[in-house]
N, C-alpha and C positions, 0 to 999 in steps of 0.2 A: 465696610463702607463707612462705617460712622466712626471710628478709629479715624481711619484715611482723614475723612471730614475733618473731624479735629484736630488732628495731628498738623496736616499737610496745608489747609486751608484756614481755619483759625488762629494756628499757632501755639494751641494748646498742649504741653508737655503730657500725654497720656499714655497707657498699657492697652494690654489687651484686657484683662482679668474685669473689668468694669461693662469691656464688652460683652463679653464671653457672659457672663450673668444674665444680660439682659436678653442677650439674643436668643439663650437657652430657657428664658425663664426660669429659671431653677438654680442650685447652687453650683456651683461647678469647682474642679481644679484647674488653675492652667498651670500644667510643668513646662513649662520650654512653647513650643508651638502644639503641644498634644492639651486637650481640652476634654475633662471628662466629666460627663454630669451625672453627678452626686445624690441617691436616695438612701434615705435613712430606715433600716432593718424597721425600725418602729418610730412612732412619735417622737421629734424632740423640740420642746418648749425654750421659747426665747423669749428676752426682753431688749428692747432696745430704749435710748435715754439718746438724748440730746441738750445741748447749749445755743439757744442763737449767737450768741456772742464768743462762740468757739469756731462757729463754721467759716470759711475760708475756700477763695479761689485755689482748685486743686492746681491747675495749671501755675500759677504764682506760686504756690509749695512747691511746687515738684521743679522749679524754676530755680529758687534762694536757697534751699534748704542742703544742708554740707552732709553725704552720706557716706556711712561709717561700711566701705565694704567687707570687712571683715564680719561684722553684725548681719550682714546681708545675708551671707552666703549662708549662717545660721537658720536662717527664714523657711528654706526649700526642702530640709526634713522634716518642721515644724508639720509644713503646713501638706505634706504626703502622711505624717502622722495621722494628725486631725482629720482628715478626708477619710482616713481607714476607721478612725474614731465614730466619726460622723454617717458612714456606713453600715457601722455596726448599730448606729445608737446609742450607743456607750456615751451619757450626758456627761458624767463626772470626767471621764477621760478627755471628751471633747471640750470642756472646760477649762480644766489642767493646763492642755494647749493651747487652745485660747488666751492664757495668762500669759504663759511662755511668750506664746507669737506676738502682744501687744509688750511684753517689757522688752523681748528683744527688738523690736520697729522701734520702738521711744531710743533704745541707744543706737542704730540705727542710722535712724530718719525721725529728729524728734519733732513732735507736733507740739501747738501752740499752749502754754500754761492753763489756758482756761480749757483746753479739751483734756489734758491728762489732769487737771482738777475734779472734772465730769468721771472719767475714769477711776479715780481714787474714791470718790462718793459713792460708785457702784460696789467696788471691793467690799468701802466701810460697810455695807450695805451686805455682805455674803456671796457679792458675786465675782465672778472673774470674768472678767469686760475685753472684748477687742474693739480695738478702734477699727471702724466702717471706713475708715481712709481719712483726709485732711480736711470733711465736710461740718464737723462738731458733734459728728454722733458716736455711740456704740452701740455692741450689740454682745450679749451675754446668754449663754444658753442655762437653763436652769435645771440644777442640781435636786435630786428628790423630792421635794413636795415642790410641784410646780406651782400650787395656790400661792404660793406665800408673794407671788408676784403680784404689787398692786401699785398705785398712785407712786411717784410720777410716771411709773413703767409702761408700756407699750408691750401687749403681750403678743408675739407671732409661731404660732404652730406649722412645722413641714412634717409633712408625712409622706 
């Protein structure tokens, strides 16, 4: 319904996957129309960063922006990877893909200088960062010592 809404009556260029999040409250995959939500074997620790000056009407991106289908198609083993990753708990691995699936979306569908600046700051920083979509944030799950997560970070645990 809120897809529809937006879509059909707003006008706003959107997916399902934003839905599918919300509705399930939890993390989900969506592969094609199958939709499956995602619990993690154990703990895994994140951080998420943002820019206000990077965030950005999605519907306006997903409107201008020139996408690279070839880089796409990349996307949909990435991210049945990561879910099995993610599954497991397996941080480092979920990471790893994480990195993957945010350099392959930037070649892609690349997002705005100041949000893959936000991105690179995170890297500098040890982490490997996915962008949250075209809003100016990310979100980076953390590798072995989860403390080391502090100032500017935002720390979110799923378990």
């Amino acid at each position: 319904l809120a897809l529809s809404i937006e879509r059909d009556e707003l006008g706003i260029v959107a997916g399902l996957q934003d839905r599918a999040t919300q509705a399930f409250a939890a993390p989900v995959l969506v592969d094609g129309d199958d939709v499956r939500v995602l619990r993690p074997a154990r703990p895994l620790h994140f951080v998420v960063a943002w820019r206000p000056e990077a965030e950005g009407d999605s519907g306006h991106y997903h409107r201008t922006v020139v996408v690279d289908r070839a880089a796409m198609a990349e996307l949909a083993p990435i991210a049945r990877d990561a879910a099995a990753a993610f599954e497991r708990g397996d941080a480092d691995a979920l990471a790893a893909l994480m990195d993957a699936s945010a350099r392959t979306r930037q070649r892609a569908a690349p997002l705005s200088d100041a949000h893959e600046q936000l991105a690179d700051a995170a890297r500098r920083a040890g982490f490997r960062a996915n962008s949250a979509g075209s809003g100016g944030a990310i979100v980076a799950v953390a590798e072995g010592d989860a403390e080391r997560m502090d100032a500017p970070f935002v720390r979110v645990t799923i378990s």
